[in-house]
N, C-alpha and C positions, 0 to 999 in steps of 0.2 A: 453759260449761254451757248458756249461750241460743245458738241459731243459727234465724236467719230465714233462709230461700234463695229469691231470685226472688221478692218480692212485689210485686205489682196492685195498684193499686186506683184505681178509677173514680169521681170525685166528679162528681154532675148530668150522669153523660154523659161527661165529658173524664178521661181520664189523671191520676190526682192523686199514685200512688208507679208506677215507671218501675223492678220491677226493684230494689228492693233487696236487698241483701245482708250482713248482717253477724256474728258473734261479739259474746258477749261472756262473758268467762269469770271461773271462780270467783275472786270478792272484787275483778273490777274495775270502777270504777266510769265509765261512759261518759256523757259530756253530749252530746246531740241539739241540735246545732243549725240554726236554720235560717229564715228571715221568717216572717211572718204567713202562712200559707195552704199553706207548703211538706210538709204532710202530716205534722211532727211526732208530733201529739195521737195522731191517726188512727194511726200505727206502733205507739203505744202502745196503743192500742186492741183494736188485731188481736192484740197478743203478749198481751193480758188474757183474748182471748177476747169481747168486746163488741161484734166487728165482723169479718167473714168478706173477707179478700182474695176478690180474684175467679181469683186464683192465686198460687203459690206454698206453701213449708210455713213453719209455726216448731219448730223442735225443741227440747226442752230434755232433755239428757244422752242427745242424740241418738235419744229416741221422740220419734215425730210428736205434737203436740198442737195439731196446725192443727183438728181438729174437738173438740177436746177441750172439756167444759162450763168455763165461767170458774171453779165453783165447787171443782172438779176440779185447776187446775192450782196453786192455792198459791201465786199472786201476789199479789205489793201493791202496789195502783195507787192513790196520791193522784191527786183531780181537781184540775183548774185552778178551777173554780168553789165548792170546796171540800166540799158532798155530804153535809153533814151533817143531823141528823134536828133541827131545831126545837124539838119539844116535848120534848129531852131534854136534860141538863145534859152539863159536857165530861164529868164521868166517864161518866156514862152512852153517852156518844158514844164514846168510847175504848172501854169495858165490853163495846162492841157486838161489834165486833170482834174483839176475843177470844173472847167464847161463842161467835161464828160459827165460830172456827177449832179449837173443840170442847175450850174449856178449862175445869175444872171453877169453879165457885163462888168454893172455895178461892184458887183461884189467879189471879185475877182480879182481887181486891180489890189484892196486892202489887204486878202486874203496872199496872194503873193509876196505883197513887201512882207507882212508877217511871217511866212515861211523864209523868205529869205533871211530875215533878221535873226530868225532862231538856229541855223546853221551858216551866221557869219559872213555873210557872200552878197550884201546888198551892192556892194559895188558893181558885182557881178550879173547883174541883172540881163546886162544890155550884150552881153560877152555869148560868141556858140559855144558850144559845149564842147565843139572838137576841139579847142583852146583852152579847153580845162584840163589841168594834170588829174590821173586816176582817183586818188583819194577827193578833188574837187568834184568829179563829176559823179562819186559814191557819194557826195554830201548833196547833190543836187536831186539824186536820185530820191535817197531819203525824204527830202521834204517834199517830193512828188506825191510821195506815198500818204504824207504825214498832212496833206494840206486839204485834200478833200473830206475830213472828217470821218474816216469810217467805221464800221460797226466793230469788225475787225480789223486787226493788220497785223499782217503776216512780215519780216522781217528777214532774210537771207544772206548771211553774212554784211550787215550792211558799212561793217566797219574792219573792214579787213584790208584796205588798204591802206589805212589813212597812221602817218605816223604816229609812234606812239604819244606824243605830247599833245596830240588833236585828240587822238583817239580819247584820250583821258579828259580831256575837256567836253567831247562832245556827250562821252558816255553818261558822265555829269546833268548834261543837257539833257539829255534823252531818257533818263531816269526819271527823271524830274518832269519832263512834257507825258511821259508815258501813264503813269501812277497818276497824276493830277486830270487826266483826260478820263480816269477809272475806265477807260477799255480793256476788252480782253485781248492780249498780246500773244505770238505766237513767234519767238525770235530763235533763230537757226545760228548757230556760230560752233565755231572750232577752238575759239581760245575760251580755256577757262577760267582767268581773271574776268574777264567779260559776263561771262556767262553767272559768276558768281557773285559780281556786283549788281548784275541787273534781275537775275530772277527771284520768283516766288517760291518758285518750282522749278524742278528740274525734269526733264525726262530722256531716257538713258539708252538709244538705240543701237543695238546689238546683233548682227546675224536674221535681221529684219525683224526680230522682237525686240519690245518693250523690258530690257531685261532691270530695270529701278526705275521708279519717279520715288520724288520728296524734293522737300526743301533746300538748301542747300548745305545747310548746318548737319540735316539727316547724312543727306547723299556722302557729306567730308568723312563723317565720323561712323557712318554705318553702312561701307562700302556692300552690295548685294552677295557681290562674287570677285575674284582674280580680275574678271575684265574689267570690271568698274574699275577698282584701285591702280589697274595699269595705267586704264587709260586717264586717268584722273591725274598721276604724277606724285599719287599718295606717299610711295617710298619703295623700302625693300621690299620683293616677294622671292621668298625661298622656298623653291617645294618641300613638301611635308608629309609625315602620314602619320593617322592620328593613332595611337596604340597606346592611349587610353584615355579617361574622360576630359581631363585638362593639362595632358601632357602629348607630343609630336615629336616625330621622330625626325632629323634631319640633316642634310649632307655639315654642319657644322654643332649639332649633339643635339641631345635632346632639349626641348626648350618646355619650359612650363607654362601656361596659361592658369588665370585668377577665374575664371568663370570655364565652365565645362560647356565644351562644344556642343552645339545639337546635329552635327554631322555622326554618321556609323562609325561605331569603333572598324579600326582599318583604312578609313577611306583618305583619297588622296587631296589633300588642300594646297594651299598657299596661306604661307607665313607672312601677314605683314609687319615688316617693321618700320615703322616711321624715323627718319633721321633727325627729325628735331623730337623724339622725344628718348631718343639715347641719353645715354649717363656713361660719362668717358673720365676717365680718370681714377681718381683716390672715388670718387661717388659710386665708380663700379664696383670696385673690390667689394668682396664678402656680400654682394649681391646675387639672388638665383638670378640664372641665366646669364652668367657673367663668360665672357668671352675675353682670347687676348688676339688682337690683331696687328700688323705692321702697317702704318701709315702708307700706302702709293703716291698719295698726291694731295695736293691742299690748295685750294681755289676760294679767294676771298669772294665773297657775294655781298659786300654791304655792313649789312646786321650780323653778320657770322660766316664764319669758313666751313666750306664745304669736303668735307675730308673722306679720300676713298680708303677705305680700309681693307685690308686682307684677312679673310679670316678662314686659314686652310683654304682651297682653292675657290672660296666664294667671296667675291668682292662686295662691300655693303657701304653704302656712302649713309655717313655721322653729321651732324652737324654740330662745331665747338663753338665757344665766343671767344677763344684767342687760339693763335699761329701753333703749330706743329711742325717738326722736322719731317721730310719725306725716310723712311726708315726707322722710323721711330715705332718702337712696340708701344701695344699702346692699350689699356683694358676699357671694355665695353660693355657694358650689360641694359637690357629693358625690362622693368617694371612685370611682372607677370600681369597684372591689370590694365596696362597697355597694350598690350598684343591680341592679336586677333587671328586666327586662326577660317580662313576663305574657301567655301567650295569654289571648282576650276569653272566654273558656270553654272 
């Protein structure tokens, strides 16, 4: 239903989106992702109408609405700084919203308690909003956004304050109103648990291009490049150079790959290794690509310890299901069919 094609845009003079391009179609919900600075907000911006690429269109159900007035296109754009009016209580701040999208009286009052009721805060009705704590008034925010029904809605961190026991709760909620409303979704966030329980899609901003979109399951397992799997949190990346078709050269020996690269022989990658899918112990020995490292440190996380390993002067975090001594040598190896082998971009 949404299609941006070839958009610009110029932040102080420099390139800040390079050309993007995307879809997103009825009732799916896509999470933007991308660092601090990578033109997120700004994409969202331009598809509300707030801010004019310097080219490119947006289309929605295929008419042009790249000059179209904001008030005109029937979107719903939560801000990241949340945008609400001060001197007015949450109902009233929700209420807003609605009469702007031209709902009578009547219909107003129900529509309210329902927004309220779906983000927990009916008590709250009658309360300003500058007597709301931060994560309260990102909650009020939301149903702002969420009560006037609209064709899209656009989403901007809209849960980044809110502790994590809310956050888990609401995300719940929000999954669930989001998919069941079958709109197209257009949600911005910085944490990737979030991002990967609520999307369809993913898409992956980089240097003000689009450098991945997919799924989630795609995007985990079949990182583009080095940037993706950094910034993902995928695991180790060890520079590489490929010197020959499933074999790379590297600061801790040569490591073998089960499928051959489609990178040039020669060229410079990144190695990744995943720490949960290490084999530490008796299971490494007499395996290719077997390594021996010294234990540095070992940090419980729950489900498994997290263990920094030494291996020659590259450190690689393993993860085991039971305790290790810090000092402890210790053997390591991964799967030649596990590893993946990453151009730098």
């Amino acid at each position: 239903m949404l299609r941006v094609a070839e958009i610009h845009k110029d932040y102080d003079g420099k390139p800040l989106l390079k050309g993007i391009s995307f879809e997103v179609r009825q009732g799916e919900l896509v999470c933007l992702l991308g660092s601090s600075g990578s033109g997120k907000s700004t994409m969202l911006r331009i598809i509300a109408g707030l801010e004019n690429p310097e080219s490119g269109k947006v289309y929605w159900n295929n008419e042009d609405y790249t000059q179209k007035p904001t008030h005109e296109r029937g979107f719903g754009l939560m801000f990241q700084d949340y945008a609400l009016f001060p001197h007015r209580s949450v109902a009233e701040n929700i209420a807003f919203g609605l009469r702007l999208a031209g709902h009578s009286k009547a219909e107003v009052e129900p529509l309210v308690g329902k927004a309220l009721e779906s983000i927990h805060m009916q008590e709250f009705a009658d309360r300003p909003v500058t007597e709301l704590s931060g994560g309260e008034q990102q909650r009020v925010a939301l149903a702002r956004a969420l009560a006037p029904d609209p064709h899209l809605l656009m989403l901007d961190e809209p849960l980044g304050a809110l502790d994590h026991n809310l956050r888990t709760e609401l995300l719940q909620d929000l999954r669930k109103r989001l998919h069941e409303s079958r709109k197209p979704v257009i949600y911005v966030t910085h944490d990737q648990e979030e991002a990967f329980a609520l999307a369809d899609r993913l898409l992956l901003l980089h240097d003000g291009k689009l450098v991945q979109e997919g799924t989630p399951e795609i995007v985990f397992n079949q990182p583009a490049n080095a940037w993706v799997a950094s910034f993902l949190g995928l695991g180790n990346l060890v520079p590489a150079k490929l010197i020959s078709a499933n074999i790379v050269e590297t600061k801790i020996g040569q490591i073998e790959l089960e499928n051959e690269s489609e990178l040039e022989l020669g060229s410079e990658c990144m190695l990744l290794l995943r720490p949960q899918e290490a084999l530490i112990g008796e299971a490494a020995v007499g395996m290719h690509n077997h390594l021996r490292a010294v234990v540095q440190d070992v940090i419980f996380q729950g489900e498994y310890y997290r263990l920094e390993a030494l291996v020659g002067n590259t450190l690689l975090q393993v993860h085991s299901d039971h305790d290790l001594e810090v000092g402890q040598t210790l053997d390591i190896a991964w799967s030649a069919k596990k590893l993946q082998c990453l151009p730098l971009s």
